[in-house]
C-alpha positions as CSV (number, residue, x, y, z in Angstrom):
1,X,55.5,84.9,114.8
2,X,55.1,82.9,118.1
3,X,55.7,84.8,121.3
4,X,59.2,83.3,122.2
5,X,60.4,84.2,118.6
6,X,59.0,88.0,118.7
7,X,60.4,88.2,122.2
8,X,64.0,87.0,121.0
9,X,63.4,89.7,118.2
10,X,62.6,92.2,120.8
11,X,65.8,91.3,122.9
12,X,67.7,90.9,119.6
13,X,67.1,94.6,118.7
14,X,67.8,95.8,122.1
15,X,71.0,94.6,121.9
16,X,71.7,95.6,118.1
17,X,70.9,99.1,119.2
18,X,73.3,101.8,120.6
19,X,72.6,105.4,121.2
20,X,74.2,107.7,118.7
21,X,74.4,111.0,120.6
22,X,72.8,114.2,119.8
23,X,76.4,115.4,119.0
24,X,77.5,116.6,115.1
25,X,80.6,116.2,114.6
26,X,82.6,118.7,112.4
27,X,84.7,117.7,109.6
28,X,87.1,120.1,107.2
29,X,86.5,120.5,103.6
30,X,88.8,119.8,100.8
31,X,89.3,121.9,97.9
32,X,89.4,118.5,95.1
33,X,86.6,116.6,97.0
34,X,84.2,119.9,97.0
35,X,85.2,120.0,93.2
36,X,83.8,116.4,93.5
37,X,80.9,117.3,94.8
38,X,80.1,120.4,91.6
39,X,80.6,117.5,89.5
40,X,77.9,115.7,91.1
41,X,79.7,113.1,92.3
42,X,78.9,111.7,95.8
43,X,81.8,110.5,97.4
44,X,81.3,107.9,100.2
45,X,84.2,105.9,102.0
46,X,84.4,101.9,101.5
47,X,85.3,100.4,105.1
48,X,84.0,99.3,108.1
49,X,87.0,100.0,110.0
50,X,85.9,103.3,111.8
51,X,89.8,104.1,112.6
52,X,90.3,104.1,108.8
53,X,87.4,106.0,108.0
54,X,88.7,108.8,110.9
55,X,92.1,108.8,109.2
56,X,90.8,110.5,105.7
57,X,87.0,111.6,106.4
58,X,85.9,115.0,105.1
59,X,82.9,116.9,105.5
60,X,82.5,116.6,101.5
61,X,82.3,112.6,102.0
62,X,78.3,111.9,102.1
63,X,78.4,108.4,103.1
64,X,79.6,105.2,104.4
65,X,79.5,101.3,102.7
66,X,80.4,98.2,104.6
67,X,80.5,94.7,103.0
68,X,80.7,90.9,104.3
69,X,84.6,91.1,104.0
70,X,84.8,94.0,105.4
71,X,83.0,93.1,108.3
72,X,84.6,90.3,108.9
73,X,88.0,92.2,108.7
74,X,86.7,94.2,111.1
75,X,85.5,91.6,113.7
76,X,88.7,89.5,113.2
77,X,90.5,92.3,114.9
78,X,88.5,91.0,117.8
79,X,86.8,94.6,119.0
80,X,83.7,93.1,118.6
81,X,84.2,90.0,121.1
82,X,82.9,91.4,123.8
83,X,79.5,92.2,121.9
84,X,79.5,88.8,120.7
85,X,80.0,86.9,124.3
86,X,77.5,89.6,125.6
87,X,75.1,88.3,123.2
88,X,75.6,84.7,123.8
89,X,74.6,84.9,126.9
90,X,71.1,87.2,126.4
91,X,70.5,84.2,124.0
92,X,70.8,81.6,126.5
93,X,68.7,83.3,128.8
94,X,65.4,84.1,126.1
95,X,65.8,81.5,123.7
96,X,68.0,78.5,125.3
97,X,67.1,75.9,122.6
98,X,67.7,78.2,119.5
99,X,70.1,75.9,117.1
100,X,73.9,77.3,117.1
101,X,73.4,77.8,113.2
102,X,70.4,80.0,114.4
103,X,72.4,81.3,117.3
104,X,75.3,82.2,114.7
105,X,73.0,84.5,112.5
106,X,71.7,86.7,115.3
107,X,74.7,86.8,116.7
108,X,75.7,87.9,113.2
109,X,73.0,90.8,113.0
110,X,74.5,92.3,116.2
111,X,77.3,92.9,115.0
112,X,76.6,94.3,111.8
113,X,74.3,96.7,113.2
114,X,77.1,97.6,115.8
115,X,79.9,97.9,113.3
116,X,77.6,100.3,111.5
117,X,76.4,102.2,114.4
118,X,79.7,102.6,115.4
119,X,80.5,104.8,112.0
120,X,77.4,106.2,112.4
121,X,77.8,107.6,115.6
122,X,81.2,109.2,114.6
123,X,79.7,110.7,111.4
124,X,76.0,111.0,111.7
125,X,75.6,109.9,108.2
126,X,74.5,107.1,106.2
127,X,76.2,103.8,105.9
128,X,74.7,100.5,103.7
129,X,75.1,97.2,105.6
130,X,74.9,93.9,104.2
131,X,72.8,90.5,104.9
132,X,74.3,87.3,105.5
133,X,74.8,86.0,101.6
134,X,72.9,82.5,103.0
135,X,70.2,84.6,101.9
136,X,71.1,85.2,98.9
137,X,68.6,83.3,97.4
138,X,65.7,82.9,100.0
139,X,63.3,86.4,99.4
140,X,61.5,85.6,102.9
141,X,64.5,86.0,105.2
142,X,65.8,88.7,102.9
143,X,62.5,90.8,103.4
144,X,62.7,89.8,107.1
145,X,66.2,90.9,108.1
146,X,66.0,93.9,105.8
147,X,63.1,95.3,107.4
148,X,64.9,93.9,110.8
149,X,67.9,96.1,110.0
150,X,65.7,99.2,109.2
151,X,64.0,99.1,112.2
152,X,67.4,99.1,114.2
153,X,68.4,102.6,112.4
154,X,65.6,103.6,109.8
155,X,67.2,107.2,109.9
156,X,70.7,106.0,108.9
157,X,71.1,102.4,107.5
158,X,70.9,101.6,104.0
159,X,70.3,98.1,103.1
160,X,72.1,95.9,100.9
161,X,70.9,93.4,98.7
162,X,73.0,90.9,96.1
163,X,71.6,90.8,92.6
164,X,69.7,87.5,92.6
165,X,66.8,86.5,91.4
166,X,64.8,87.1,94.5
167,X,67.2,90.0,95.1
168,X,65.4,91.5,92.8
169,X,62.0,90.4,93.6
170,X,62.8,91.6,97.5
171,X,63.8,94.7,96.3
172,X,60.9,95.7,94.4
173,X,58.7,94.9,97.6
174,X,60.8,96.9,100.2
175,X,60.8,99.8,97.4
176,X,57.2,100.0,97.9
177,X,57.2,100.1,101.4
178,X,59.7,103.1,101.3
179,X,62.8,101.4,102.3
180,X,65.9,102.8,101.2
181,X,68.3,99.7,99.5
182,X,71.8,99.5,98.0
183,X,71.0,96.8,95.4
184,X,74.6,95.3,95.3
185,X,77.2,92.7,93.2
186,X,76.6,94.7,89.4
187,X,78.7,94.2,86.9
188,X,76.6,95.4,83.7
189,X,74.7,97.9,82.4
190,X,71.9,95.3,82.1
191,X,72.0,94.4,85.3
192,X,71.5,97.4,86.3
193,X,68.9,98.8,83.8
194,X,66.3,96.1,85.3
195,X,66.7,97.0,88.2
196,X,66.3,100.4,88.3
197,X,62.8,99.8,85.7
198,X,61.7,96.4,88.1
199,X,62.5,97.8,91.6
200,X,64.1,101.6,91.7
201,X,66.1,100.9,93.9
202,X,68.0,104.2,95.7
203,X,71.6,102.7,94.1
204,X,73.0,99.9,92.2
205,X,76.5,99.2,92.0
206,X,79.3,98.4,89.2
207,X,82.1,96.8,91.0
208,X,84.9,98.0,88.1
209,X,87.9,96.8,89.9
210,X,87.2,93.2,89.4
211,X,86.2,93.4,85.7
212,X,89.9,95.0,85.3
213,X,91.1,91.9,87.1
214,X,89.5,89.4,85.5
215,X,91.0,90.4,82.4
216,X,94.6,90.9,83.3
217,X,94.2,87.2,85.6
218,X,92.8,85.4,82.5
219,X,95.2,87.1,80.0
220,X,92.9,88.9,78.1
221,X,94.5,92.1,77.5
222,X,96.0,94.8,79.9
223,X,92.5,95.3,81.6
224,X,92.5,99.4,80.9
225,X,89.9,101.3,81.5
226,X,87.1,97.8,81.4
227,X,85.3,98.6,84.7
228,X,85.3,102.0,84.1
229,X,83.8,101.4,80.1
230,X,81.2,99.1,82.0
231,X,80.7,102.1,84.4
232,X,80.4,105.0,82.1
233,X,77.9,103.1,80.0
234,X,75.5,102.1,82.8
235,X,76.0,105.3,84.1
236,X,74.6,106.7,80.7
237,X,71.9,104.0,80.4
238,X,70.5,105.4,83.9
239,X,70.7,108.5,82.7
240,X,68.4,107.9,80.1
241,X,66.0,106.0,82.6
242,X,65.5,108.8,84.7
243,X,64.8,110.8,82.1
244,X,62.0,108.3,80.5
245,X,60.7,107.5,83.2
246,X,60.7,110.1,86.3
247,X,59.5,108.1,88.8
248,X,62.6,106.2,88.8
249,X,65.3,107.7,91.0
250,X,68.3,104.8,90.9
251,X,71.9,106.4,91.1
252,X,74.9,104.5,89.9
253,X,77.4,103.8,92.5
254,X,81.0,103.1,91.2
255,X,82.1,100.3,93.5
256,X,85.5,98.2,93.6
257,X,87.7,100.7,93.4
258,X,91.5,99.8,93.4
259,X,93.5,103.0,92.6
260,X,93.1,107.0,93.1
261,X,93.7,107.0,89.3
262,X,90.6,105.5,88.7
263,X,88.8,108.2,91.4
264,X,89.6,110.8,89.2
265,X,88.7,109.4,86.1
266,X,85.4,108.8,87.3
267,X,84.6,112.2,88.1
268,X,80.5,112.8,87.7
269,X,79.2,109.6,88.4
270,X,76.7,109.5,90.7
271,X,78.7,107.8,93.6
272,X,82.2,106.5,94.3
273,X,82.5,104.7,97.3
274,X,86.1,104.5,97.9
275,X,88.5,102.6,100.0
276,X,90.9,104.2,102.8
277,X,94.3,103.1,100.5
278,X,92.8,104.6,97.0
279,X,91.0,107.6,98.8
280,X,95.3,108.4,100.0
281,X,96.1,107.5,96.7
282,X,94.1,110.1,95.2
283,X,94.9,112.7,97.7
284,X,98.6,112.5,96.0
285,X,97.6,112.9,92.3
286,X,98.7,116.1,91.0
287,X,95.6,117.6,90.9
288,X,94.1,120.0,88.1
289,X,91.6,123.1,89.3
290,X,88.9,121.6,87.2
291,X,87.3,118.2,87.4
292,X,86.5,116.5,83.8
293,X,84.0,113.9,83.5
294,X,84.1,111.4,81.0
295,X,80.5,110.5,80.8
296,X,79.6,109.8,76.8
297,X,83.4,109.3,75.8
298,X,84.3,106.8,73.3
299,X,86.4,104.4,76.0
300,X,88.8,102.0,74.5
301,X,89.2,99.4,76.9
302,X,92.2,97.0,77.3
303,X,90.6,94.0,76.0
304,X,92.5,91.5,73.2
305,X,90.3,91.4,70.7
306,X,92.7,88.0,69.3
307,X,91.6,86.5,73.2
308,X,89.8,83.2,72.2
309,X,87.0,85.1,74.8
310,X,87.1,88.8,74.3
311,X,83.4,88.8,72.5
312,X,82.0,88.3,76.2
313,X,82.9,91.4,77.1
314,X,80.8,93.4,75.2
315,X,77.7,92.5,76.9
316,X,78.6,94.1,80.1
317,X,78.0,97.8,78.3
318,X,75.9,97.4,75.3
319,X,72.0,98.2,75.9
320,X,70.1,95.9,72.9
321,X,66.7,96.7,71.8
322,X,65.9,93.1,72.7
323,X,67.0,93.6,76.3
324,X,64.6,96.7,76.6
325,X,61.6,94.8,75.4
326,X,62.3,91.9,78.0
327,X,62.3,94.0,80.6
328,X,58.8,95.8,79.2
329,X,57.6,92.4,78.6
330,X,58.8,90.9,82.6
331,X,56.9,94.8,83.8
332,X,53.8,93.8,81.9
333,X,53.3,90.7,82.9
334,X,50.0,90.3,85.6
335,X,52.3,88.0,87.7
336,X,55.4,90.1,88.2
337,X,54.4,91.3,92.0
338,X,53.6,87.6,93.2
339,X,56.6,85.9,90.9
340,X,59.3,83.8,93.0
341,X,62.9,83.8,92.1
342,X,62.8,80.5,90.5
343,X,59.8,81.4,88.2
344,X,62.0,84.4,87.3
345,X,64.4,82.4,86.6
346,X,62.2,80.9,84.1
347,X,60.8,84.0,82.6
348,X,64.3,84.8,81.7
349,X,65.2,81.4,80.2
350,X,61.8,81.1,78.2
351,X,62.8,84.5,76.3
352,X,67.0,83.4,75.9
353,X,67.9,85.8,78.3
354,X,70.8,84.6,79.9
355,X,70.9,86.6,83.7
356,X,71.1,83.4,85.6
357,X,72.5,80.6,84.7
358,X,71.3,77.2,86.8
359,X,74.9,76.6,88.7
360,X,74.5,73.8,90.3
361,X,76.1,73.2,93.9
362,X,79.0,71.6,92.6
363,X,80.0,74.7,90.2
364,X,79.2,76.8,93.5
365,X,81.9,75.4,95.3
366,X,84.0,75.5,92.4
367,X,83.4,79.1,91.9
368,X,83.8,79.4,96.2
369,X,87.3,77.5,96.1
370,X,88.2,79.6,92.8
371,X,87.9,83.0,94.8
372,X,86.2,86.5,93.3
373,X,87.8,86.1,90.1
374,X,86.7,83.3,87.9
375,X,89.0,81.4,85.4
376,X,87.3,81.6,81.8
377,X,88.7,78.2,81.2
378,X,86.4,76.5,83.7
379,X,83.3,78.2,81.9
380,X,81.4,77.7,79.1
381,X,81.0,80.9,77.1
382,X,77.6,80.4,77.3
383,X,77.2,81.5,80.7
384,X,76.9,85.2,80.6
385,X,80.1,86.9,82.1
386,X,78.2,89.2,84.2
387,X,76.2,86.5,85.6
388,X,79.5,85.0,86.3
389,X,80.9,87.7,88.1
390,X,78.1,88.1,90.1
391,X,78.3,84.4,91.4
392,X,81.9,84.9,91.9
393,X,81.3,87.9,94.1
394,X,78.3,86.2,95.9
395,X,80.9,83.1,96.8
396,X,83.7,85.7,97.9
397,X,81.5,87.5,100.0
398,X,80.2,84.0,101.7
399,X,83.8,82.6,102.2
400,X,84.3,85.8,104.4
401,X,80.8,85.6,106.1
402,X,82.1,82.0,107.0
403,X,85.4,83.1,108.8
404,X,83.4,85.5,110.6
405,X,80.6,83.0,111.7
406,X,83.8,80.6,112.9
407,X,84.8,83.4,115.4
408,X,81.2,83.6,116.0
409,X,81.3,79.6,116.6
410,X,84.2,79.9,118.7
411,X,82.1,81.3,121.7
412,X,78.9,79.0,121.9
């Protein structure tokens, strides 16, 4: 690191950084949520919006999540101009020939780490915040701004990483150096399984919501209960992880929640983190003094089994034997710890297992124009549908990253 580019680091944290107060703030209980909470449920609230997060916190909520989108809701609102222009102008002053792209991403960093500081300060409690998705697949900025991040809040923040190939890779290093990581953009028990064995990462995520969706959007049955089939099953295979291996300590969080309905039925996971609208949605259920989980049911899920695609769906839950020896053959291999994500990539493909398909940039941009959920029709079934998802997630959260980075733009 040169000495201009540590001391715009230096400057760069300075501004990221706000105090937090010595001041705990107390919060009421509630009777359903502490029921929750026997279960062994963790309940955290999905928003960056520290208004929403006022309207319905509890002391029984544990923690906070923010998200690209979410950000960029927030910074849309424009409550985090001044910070920006304030920014803008340190820049100019320490590092006056920094590219606007370059200019855009610290900018970028600031205000993360302010919108989580900000729900930090009013809760004193952990919240996950998210890197730019640019760097998505580039494991030496990941490992920089993660460790960046960290160092603004290392008491509070929880980083979050997207499933890549050198998300995983990233994750397995920061692991080791004690950091705690959210890896995000799950949508199988596979996923999920490697990477609590390859990098034990404190959480990994099923988003459920959207696997609903993308059944109901491409006609494939009513949708019922998918996510939460996907959920339950991962939630089980981590189960069983643990248990094998007690060195791993990865919890399941229960992500993409649309409905209050879907809150209760996921009762005894290990985390739902819940948006402000389903969160009130739950809070009207006629509520029962006992809290069922429905970990190790038999789901039926609302899949068409007549859909031209519905055998891509079981994928997302089933566990094979094969699966489990890949992942004992990628943690044997001598070159795991100094693998890139392409030669990952290739480990996977040399043994037919189909985690990362080669999109190309074209397909990219038609999975970025296309939105979160993808059309089966523009797919061939040979791309895995949780890979899919993934990508489609990946793209969603970069459309939103860009909208913010335009505001950004709009003041250099």
């Amino acid at each position: 690191m040169t000495t201009v580019s540590r001391k715009l680091e230096d400057v760069i944290h300075e501004i990221a950084c706000m105090e937090l107060g010595d001041e705990q703030p107390a919060f009421q209980s509630d009777p359903v949520m502490a029921r929750f909470k026997e279960s062994g449920t963790e309940l955290w609230v999905d928003t960056g919006d520290l208004e929403k997060a006022q309207s319905i916190w509890k002391s029984d909520f544990t923690a906070l999540t923010t998200n690209n989108t979410l950000a960029n809701q927030v910074v849309q609102t424009g409550v985090m101009d001044e910070v920006i222009g304030q920014t803008v102008t340190r820049l100019k002053e320490v590092a006056p020939d920094l590219s606007k792209e370059e200019q855009v991403m610290e900018i970028g960093f600031v205000i993360n780490c302010r919108i989580a500081l900000r729900l930090v300060r009013a809760f004193k409690t952990r919240v996950s915040v998210e890197l730019h998705p640019s760097m998505s697949r580039d494991m030496e900025r990941t490992l920089e701004f993660a460790r960046r991040y960290y160092r603004v809040c290392s008491e509070f923040f929880t980083i979050k990483i997207p499933l890549t190939p050198e998300g995983y890779l990233a994750v397995r290093k920061l692991r080791k150096e004690g950091m705690p990581i959210n890896f995000t953009l799950g949508f199988s028990a596979r996923q999920n399984y490697l990477a609590a064995r390859l990098s034990n990462p404190d959480y990994v995520n099923v988003f459920l919501g959207r696997l609903n969706q993308v059944v109901t959007e491409n006609s494939a049955g009513s949708g019922d209960l998918v996510g939460e089939k996907v959920t339950l099953a991962t939630q089980e295979a981590l189960i069983n992880v643990r248990k094998q291996y007690l060195d791993i300590s990865t919890k399941l969080i229960g992500a993409s929640i649309r409905t209050g309905e879907q809150v209760k039925f996921l009762a005894g996971l290990d985390v739902l983190t819940i948006p402000p609208a389903a969160m009130e949605q739950f809070a009207k259920l006629e509520q029962t003094d006992s809290v069922e989980s429905n970990i190790g049911k038999d789901i039926q899920p609302g899949i068409d089994k007549n859909h031209s695609q519905h055998n891509r769906f079981s994928a997302l839950w089933e566990m094979p034997d094969t699966f489990v020896k890949f992942v004992d053959d990628l943690l044997a291999d001598v070159k795991l710890d100094s693998m890139s994500g392409e030669e990952l990539e290739s480990f996977c493909k040399e043994r037919s297992v189909d985690l990362f398909y080669p999109f190309s940039a074209g397909d990219l941009n038609k999975i970025l124009d296309r939105g979160k959920i993808p059309c089966f029709d523009d797919w061939s079934q040979e791309i895995a549908l949780d890979d899919l998802m993934t990508q489609s997630a990946l793209q969603s959260f970069t459309k939103d990253q860009g909208a913010l980075d335009d505001r950004i733009r709009s003041f250099l």
